[in-house]
C-alpha positions as CSV (number, residue, x, y, z in Angstrom):
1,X,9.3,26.3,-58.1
2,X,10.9,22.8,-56.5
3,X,9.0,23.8,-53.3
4,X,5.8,25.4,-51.7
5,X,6.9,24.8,-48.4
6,X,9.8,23.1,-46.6
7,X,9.4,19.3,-45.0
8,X,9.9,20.9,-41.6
9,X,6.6,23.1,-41.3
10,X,3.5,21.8,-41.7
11,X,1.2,21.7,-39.4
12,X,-2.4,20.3,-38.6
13,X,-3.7,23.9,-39.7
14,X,-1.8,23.2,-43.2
15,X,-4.9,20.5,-44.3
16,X,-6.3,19.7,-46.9
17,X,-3.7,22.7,-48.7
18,X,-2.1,21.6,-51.8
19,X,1.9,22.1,-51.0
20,X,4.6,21.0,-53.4
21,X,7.8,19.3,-51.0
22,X,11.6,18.6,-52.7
23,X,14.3,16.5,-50.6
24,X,15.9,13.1,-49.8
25,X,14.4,10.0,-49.6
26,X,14.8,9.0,-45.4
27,X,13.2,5.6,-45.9
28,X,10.1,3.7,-47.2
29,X,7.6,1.2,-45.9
30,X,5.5,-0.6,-48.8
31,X,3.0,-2.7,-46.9
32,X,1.7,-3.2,-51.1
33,X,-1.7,-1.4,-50.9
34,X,-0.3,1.6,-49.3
35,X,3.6,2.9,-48.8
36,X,4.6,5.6,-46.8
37,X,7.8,7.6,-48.0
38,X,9.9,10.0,-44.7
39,X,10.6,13.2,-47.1
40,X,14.1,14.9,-45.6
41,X,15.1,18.3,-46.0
42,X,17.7,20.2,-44.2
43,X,14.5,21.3,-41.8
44,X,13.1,18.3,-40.9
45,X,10.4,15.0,-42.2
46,X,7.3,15.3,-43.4
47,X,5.6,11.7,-44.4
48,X,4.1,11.0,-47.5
49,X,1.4,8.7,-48.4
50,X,0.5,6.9,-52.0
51,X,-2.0,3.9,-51.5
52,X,-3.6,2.0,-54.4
53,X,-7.4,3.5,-54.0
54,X,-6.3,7.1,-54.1
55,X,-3.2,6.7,-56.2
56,X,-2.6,5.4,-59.7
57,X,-1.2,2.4,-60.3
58,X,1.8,4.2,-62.3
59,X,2.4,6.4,-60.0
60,X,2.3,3.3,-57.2
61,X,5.0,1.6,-58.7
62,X,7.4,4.5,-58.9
63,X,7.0,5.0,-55.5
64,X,7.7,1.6,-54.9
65,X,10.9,1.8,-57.1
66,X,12.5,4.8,-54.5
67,X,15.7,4.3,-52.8
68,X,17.1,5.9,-49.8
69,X,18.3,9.3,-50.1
70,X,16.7,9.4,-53.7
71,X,15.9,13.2,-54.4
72,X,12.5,13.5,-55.4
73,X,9.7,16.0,-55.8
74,X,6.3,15.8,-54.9
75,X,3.0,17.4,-55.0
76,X,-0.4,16.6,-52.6
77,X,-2.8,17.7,-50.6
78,X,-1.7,18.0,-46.6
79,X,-4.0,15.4,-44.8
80,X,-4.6,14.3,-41.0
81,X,-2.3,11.9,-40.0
82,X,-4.1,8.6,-38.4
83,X,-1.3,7.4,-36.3
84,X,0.0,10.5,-35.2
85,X,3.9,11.0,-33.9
86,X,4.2,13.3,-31.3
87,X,8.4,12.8,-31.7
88,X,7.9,14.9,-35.0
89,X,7.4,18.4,-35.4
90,X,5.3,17.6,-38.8
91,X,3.7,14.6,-37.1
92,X,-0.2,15.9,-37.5
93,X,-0.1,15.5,-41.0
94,X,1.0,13.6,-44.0
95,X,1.1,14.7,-48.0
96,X,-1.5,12.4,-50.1
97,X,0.7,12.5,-53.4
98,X,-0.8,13.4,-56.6
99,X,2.4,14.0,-58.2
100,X,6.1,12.3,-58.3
101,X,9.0,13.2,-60.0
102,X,12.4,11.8,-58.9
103,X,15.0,14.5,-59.9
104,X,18.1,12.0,-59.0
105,X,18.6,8.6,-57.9
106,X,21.0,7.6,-55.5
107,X,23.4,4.3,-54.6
108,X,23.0,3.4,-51.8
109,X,24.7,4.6,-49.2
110,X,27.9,3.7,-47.5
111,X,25.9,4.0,-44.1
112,X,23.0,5.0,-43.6
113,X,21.7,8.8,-42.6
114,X,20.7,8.7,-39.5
115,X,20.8,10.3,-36.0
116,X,22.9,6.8,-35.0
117,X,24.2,5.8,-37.8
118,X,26.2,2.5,-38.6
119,X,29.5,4.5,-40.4
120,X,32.3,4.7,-38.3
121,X,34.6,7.5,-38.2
122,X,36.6,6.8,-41.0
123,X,33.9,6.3,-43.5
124,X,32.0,9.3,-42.6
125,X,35.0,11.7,-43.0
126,X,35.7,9.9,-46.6
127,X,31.9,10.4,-47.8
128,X,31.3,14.0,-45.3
129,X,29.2,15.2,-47.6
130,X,26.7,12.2,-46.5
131,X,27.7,12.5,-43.1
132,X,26.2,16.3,-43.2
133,X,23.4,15.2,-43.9
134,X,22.6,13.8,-40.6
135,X,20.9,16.1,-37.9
136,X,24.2,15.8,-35.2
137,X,26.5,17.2,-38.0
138,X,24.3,19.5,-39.8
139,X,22.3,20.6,-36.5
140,X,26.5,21.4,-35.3
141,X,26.8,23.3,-38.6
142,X,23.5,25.2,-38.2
143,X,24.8,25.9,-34.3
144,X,28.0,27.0,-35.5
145,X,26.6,29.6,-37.5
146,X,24.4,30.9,-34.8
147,X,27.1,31.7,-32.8
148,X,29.3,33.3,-35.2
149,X,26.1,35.5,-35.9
150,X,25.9,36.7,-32.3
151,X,29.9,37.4,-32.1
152,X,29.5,39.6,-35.2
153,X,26.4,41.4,-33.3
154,X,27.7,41.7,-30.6
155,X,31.5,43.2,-31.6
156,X,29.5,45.3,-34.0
157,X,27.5,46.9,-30.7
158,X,30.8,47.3,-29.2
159,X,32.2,50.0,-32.3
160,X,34.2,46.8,-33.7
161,X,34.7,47.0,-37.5
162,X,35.6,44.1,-39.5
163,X,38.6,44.0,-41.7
164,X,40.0,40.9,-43.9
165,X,44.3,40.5,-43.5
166,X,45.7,38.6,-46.1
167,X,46.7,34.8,-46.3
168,X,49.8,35.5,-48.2
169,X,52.6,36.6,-46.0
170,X,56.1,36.5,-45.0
171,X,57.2,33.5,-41.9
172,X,57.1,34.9,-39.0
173,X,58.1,32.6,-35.6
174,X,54.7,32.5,-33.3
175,X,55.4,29.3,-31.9
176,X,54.7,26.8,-34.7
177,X,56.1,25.4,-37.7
178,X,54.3,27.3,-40.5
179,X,52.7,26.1,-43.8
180,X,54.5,27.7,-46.8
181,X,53.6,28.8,-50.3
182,X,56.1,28.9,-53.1
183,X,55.5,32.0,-55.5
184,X,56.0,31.5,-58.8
185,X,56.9,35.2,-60.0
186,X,59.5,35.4,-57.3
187,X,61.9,32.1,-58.0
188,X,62.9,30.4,-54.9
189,X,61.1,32.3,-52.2
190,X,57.9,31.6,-50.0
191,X,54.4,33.2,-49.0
192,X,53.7,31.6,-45.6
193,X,50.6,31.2,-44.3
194,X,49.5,33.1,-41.3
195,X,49.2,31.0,-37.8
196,X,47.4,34.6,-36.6
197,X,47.0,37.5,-37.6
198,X,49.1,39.3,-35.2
199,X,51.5,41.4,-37.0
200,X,48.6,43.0,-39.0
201,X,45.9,43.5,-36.4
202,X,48.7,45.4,-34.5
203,X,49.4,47.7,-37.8
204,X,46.0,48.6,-37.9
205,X,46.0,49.9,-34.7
206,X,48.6,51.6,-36.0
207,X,46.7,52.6,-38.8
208,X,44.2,54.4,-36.2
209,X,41.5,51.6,-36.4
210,X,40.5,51.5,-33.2
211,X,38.8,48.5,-32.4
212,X,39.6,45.5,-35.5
213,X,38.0,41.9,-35.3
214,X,38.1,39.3,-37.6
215,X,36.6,35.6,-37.9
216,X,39.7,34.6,-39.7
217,X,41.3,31.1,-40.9
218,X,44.2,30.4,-39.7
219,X,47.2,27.7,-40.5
220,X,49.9,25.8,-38.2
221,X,51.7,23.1,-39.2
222,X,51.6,21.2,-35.7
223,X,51.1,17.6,-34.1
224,X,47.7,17.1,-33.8
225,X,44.5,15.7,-31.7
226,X,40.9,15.8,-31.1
227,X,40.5,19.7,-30.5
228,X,43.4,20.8,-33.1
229,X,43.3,21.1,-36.8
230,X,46.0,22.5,-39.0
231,X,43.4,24.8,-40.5
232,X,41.4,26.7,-37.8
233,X,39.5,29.9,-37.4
234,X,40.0,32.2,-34.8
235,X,37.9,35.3,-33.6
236,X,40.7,38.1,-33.6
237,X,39.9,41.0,-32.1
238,X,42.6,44.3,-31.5
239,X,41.9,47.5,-29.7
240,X,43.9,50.9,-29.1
241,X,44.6,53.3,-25.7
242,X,43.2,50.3,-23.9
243,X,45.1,48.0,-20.4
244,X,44.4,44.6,-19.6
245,X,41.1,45.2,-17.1
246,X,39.3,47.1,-20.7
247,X,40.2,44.3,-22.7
248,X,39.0,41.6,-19.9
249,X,35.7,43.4,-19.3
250,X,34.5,43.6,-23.4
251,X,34.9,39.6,-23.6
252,X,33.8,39.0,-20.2
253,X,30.5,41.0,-22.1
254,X,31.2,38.7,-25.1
255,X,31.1,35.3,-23.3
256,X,28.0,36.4,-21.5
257,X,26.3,37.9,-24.6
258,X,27.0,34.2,-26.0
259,X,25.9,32.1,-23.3
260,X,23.1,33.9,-22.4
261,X,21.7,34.0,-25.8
262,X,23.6,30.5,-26.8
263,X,22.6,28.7,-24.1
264,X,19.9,30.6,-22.0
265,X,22.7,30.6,-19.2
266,X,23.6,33.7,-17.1
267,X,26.8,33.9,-15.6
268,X,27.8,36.4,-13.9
269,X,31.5,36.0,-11.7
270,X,34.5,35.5,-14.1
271,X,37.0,34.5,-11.6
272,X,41.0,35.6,-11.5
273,X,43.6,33.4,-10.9
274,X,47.4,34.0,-11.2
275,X,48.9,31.7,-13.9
276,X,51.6,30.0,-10.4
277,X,48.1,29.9,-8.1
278,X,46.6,27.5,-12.0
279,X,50.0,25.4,-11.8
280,X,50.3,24.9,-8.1
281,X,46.3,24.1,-7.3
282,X,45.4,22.7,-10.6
283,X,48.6,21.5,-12.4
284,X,47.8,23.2,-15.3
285,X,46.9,26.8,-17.1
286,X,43.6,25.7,-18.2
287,X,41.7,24.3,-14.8
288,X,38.3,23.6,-14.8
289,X,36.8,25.0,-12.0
290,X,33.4,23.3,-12.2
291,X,34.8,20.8,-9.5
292,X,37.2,20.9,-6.5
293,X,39.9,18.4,-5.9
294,X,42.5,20.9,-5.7
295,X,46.1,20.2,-4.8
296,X,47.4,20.1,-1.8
297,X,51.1,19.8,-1.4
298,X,53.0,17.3,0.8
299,X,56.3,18.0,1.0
300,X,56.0,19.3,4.9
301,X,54.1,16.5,6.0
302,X,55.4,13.7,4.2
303,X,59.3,14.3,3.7
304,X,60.1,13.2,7.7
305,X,59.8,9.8,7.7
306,X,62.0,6.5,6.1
307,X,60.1,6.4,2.9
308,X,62.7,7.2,-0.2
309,X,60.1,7.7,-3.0
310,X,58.5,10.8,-1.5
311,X,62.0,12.1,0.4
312,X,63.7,12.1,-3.1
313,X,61.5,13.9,-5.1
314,X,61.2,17.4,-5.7
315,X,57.4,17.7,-5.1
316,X,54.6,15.5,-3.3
317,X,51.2,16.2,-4.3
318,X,48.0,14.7,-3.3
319,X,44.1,15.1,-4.4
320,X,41.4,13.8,-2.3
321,X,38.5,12.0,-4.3
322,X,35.0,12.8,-3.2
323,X,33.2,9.6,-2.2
324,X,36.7,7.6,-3.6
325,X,36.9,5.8,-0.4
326,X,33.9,3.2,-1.6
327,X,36.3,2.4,-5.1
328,X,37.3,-1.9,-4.6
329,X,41.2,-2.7,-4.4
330,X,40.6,-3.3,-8.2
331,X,39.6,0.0,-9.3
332,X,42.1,1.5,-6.9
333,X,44.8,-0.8,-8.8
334,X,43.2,0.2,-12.5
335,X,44.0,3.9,-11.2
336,X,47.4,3.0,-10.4
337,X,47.9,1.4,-13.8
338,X,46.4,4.3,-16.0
339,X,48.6,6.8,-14.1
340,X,51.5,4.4,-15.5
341,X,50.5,4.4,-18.9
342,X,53.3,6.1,-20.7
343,X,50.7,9.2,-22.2
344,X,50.8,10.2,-18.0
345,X,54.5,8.7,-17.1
346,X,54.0,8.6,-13.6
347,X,55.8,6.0,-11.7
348,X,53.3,4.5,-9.4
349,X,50.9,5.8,-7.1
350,X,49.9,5.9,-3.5
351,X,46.5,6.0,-1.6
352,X,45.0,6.9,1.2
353,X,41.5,5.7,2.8
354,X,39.6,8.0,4.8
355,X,37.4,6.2,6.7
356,X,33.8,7.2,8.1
357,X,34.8,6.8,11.5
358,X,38.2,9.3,11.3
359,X,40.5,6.5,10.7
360,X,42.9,6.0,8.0
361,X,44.4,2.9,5.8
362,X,47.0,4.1,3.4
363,X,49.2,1.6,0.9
364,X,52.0,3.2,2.7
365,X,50.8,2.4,6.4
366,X,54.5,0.6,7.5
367,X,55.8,4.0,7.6
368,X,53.0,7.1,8.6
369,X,51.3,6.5,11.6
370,X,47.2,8.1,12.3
371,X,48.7,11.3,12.8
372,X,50.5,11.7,9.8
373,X,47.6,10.5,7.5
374,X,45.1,13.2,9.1
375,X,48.2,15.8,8.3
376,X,47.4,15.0,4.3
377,X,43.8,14.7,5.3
378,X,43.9,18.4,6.2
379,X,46.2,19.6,3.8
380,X,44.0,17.9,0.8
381,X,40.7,18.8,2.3
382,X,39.6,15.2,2.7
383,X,36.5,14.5,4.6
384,X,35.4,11.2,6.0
385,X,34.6,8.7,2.8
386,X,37.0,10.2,0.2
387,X,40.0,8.9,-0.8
388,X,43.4,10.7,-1.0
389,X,45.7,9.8,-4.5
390,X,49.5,11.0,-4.2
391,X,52.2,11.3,-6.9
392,X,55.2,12.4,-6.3
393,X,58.5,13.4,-8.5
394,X,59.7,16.5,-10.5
395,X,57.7,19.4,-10.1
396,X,56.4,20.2,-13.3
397,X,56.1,16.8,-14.3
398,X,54.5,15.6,-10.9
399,X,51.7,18.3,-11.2
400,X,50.7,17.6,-15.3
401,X,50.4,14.0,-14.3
402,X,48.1,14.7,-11.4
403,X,46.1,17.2,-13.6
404,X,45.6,14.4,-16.0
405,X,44.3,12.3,-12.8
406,X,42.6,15.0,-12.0
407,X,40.2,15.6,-14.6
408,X,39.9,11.4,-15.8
409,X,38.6,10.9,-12.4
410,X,36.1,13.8,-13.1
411,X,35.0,12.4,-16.0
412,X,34.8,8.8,-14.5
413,X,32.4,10.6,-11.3
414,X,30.3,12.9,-13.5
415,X,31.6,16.3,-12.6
416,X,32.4,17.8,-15.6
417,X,28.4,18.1,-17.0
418,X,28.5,20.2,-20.1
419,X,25.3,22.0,-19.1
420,X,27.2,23.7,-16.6
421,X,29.4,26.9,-17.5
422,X,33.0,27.9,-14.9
423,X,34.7,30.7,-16.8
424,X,37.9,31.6,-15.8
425,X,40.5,34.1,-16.3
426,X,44.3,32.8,-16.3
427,X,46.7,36.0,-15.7
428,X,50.0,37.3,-15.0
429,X,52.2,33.8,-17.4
430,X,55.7,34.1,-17.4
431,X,56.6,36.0,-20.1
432,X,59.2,33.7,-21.7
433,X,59.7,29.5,-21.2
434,X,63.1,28.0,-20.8
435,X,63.8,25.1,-23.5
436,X,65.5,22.6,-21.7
437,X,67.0,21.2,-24.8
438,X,69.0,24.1,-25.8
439,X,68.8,25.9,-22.5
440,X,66.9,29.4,-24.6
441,X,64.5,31.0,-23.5
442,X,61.5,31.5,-26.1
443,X,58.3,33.7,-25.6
444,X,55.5,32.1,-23.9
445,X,52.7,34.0,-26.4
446,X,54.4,35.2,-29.2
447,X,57.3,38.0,-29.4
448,X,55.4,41.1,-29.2
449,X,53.3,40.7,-25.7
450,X,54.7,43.2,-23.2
451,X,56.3,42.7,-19.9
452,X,54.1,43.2,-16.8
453,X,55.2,47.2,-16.0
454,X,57.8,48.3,-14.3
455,X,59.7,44.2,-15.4
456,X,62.0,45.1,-18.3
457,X,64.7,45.8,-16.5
458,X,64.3,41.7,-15.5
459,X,64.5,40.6,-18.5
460,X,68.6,41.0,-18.4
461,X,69.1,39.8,-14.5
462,X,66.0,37.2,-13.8
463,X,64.5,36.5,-17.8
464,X,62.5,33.6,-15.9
465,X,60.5,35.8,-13.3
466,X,59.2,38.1,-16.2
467,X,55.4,38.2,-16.2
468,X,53.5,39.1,-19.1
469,X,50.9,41.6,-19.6
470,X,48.6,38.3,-20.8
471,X,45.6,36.7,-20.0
472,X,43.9,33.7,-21.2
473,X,39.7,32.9,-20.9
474,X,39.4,29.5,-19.7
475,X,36.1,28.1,-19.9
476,X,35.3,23.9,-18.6
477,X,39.1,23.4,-18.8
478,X,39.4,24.6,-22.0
479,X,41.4,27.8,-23.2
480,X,39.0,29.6,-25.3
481,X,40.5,32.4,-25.7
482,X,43.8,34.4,-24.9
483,X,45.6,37.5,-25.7
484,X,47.9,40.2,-24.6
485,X,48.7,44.2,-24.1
486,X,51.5,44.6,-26.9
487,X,54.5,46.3,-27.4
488,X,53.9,49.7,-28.9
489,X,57.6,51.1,-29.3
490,X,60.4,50.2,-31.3
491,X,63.0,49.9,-28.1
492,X,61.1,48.2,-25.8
493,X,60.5,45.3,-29.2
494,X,63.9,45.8,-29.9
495,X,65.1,44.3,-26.5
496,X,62.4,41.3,-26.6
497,X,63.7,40.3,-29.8
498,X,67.4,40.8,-28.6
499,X,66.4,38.4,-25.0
500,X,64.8,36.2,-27.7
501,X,67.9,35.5,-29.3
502,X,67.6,37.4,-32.7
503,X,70.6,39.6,-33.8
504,X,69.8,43.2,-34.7
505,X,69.5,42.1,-38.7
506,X,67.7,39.4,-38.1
507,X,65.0,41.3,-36.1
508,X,65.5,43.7,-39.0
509,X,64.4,40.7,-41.4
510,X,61.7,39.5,-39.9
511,X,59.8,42.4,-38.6
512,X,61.7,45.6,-39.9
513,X,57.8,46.4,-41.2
514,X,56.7,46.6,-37.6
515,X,59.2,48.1,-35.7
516,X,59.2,50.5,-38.5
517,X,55.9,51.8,-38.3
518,X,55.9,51.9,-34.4
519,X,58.4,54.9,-35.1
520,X,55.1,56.7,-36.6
521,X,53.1,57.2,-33.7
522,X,52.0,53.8,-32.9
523,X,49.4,54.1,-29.8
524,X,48.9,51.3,-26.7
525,X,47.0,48.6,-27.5
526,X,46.1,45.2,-26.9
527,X,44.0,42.5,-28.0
528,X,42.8,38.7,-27.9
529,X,41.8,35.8,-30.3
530,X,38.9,33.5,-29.4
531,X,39.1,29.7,-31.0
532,X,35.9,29.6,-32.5
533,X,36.0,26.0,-33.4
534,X,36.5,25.0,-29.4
535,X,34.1,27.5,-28.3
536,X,31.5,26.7,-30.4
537,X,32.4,22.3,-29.4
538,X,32.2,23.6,-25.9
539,X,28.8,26.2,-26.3
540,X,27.6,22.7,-27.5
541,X,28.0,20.7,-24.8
542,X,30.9,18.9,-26.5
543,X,34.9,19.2,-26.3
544,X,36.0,17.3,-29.9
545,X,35.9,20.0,-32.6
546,X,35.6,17.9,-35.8
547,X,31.5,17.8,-36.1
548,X,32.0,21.8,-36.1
549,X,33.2,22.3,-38.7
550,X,32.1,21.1,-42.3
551,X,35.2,19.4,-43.9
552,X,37.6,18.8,-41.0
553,X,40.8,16.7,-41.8
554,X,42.0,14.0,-39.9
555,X,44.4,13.4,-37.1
556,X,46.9,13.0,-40.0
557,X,46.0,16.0,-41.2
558,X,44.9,14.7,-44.1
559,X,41.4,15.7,-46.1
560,X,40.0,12.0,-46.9
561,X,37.3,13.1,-48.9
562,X,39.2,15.0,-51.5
563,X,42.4,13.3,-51.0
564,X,44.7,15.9,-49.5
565,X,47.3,16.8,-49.7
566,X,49.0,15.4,-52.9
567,X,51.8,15.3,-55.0
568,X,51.9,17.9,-57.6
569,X,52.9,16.7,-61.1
570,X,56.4,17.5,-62.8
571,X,55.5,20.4,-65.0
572,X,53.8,22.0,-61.7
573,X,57.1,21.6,-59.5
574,X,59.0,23.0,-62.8
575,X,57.2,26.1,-62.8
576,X,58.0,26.4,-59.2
577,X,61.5,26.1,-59.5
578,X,61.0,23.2,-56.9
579,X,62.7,19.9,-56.7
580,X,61.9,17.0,-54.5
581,X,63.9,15.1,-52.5
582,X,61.8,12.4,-50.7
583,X,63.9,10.4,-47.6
584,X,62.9,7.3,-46.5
């Protein structure tokens, strides 16, 4: 046996038991009559103590010859600490050694293992297999899996039964470019793997399963950033004869089951908000609702006057900053230079001062009198003290500019505090988006989310003022989690595909299997997917994904530690019937 007990339990009502500990060296302090070792497992530190009265001389110097994160064995008897640590949980006690053995030595490390360590970013992805060894990353681990458990419990309660799709499929278009898989018993064709699960949940509510989840892996080959990976997993649920409100209510139950048992939070309103009411007061889909500063919209009460910038563009938009009136020329002037950084694109900004006293002093004072300034007041909510920011230009571009202002000046004043919980429901999206390139329309969700009822017949006359039968969870500005009511009949899918721009034997191609089996009795259902990676980031205070997951790749998408991916050698692309052709 390696271990009695683990170096995270023992307690003042453990002395003078004999216990046998295993772990990783933390550090050592050899003061040369006594040296105290910090003993690490994954749950927690317990010290040990050799000293030259008690402990023999051989047994001295081997303790004096340990490294960090040397992975040693010891046995002792548990004694009363003198100088006790009331910052540990094992900080009573220490283990009076009678026994070494050091079952592996270590080099020493590229940085060291601790809480703050002194390895950047790039050096802990290349050695992760250190960096899970400190408490942030393995404590995010150990969370992770704590709130997978409790999804499992409660779908489980809720009549869910889990069943495993396959990774090998066919490429299907969901909105990515997807990762492919030559097979090497069928010459020149292509597994793909799956960005969801979609086609396959829906087949097994075919299949008469009734209510299907899954915490699933899935793959898209995309651009990506600080919450995105090309590998992810999802929670994918399904369920049959259900409409939006019965899908809405079980994971409002599932985000409450989670925070309440998560986080010790109870939350009880899940706001609605029509995907137009998102865009026009928040600028986005994805609002977070734990702040105001909500839009307000200008055009009537700025478009009268000689000023060209604001008469010439499509939309004018202000927010009004809580407290923003105190901010110096020079932060005012930092704001207007971050709003110009290319990643926002705006072209300037203008301000407006609301005074204490009712007054107003805007950057654009030569042409808006008093009057006009306590028009925007009104219309953006401002109260005495807060200071109005306005952008104006092309509507859709205008409003995700002022969203990103939005939510840096949150951050800058404090208001988004992780501790605090705003769910949100975003409903009723258009059910297709215009490209603008090519001037098609392409499906907002995916291909086989239904219409909003009684809006087919749209889809030949008006294909832009569809809405969809889909809803996304929004929690702290973050889409958590979305989903749809499906198409369930082989017309109505038929048509979407047809408004999508497939010809009937392309449709056949791609999803012949599905359209097939919805001549067989396929009943109404609906689902949604959870990202588990954000909402476990977000459960945890945080809003970057990477320390959630074990072996996360980079913003290359590339796997540091292992090296990945790589080239494959010449015998390998033989087999495959592959041949590379590398451009510059």
């Amino acid at each position: 046996m390696y271990r009695s007990h683990s170096c995270g339990e023992l307690q003042a009502s453990h002395i003078n038991t004999k216990v046998t500990l295993a772990g990783w060296v933390q550090k050592s302090r050899d003061k040369g009559f006594m040296i105290w070792v910090d003993l690490r497992d994954r749950y927690g530190i317990t010290q040990l103590i050799f000293d030259e009265e008690r402990t023999p001389k051989a047994m001295m110097e081997k303790a004096k010859s340990l490294g960090r994160e040397f992975v040693i064995q010891v046995t002792g008897t548990v004694i009363e600490r003198e100088s006790k640590n009331k910052n540990m949980a094992t900080g009573e006690i220490e283990v009076l050694v009678s026994e070494l053995e050091i079952l592996n030595e270590s080099k020493l490390p590229p940085f060291t293992i601790e809480d703050k360590t002194d390895g950047g970013e790039d050096i802990r992805m290349k050695y992760r297999y250190l960096d899970i060894r400190r408490n942030p990353v393995k404590d995010s681990l150990i969370f992770r899996h704590k709130v997978t458990m409790e999804v499992r419990k409660y779908l489980s309660d809720q009549e869910f039964i889990e069943v495993e799709t396959p990774y090998l499929i066919k490429s299907t278009p969901e909105g990515a470019r997807d990762f492919v898989v030559p097979s090497r018993m069928n010459e020149g064709q292509f597994y793909a793997l799956p960005q969801s699960p979609q086609t396959f949940k829906q087949l097994l509510m075919v299949g008469g399963m009734d209510k299907y989840f899954q915490i699933v892996k899935c793959f898209r080959d995309e651009d990506l950033r600080a919450d995105r990976q090309p590998e992810f997993t999802q929670i994918d649920c399904e369920m049959a004869f259900v409409e939006q409100e019965d899908i809405l209510n079980i994971f409002e139950g599932l985000t409450r089951h989670l925070l309440k048992e998560i986080n010790g939070v109870e939350v009880d309103k899940f706001p609605r908000m029509l995907f137009d009411d998102a865009m026009r007061l928040y600028g986005n889909d994805k609002p977070d609702i734990r702040f105001g500063m909500e839009f307000g919209e200008l055009n009537e009460v700025a478009q009268h006057k000689d000023f060209g910038v604001f008469n010439n563009s499509e939309l004018v938009v202000g927010i009004a900053v809580p407290g923003g009136n105190s901010y110096t020329r020079k932060q005012i002037d930092n704001l207007i230079k971050w709003v110009k950084r290319p990643q926002v694109g705006a072209l300037g900004m203008v301000y407006c001062r609301v005074n204490e006293d009712g007054t107003f002093k805007s950057s654009v004072d030569k042409f808006y009198d008093q009057e006009d300034l306590a028009k925007w007041a009104e219309v953006t909510h401002a109260k005495p003290g807060d200071l109005i920011c306005i952008l104006s230009g092309e509507t859709n571009k205008v409003r995700a500019q002022l969203s990103a202002l939005r939510m840096h000046l949150a951050e800058e004043l404090g208001l988004r505090k992780p501790n605090e919980f705003a769910p949100l429901w975003v409903i009723d999206f258009p059910l297709l988006e215009l490209d603008e390139e090519t001037g098609h329309y392409h499906a907002m969700h995916h291909p086989f989310t239904s219409p909003k009822p009684g809006q087919l017949e749209l889809l030949d006359s008006k294909p832009g003022e569809v809405k969809a039968n889909a809803y996304d969870l929004v929690l702290n500005g973050n889409e958590i989690g979305g989903g749809s009511i499906r198409i369930h009949d082989k017309a109505t899918q038929a048509t979407m595909l047809k408004h999508l721009g497939f010809s009937e034997e392309e449709a056949k191609a791609q999803f012949g299997f599905l359209m097939d089996a919805f001549e067989y009795g396929a009943p109404p259902h609906g689902g949604l997917a959870f990202g588990l990676d954000r909402l476990v980031a977000i459960l945890g205070g945080q809003e970057t994904i990477r320390d959630f997951i074990a072996f996360p790749k980079n913003n290359s998408g590339r796997d540091v530690m292992i090296d990945a991916p790589a080239f494959i050698d010449d015998d390998q692309l033989k087999e495959l019937s592959l041949k590379l052709d590398i451009r510059e």
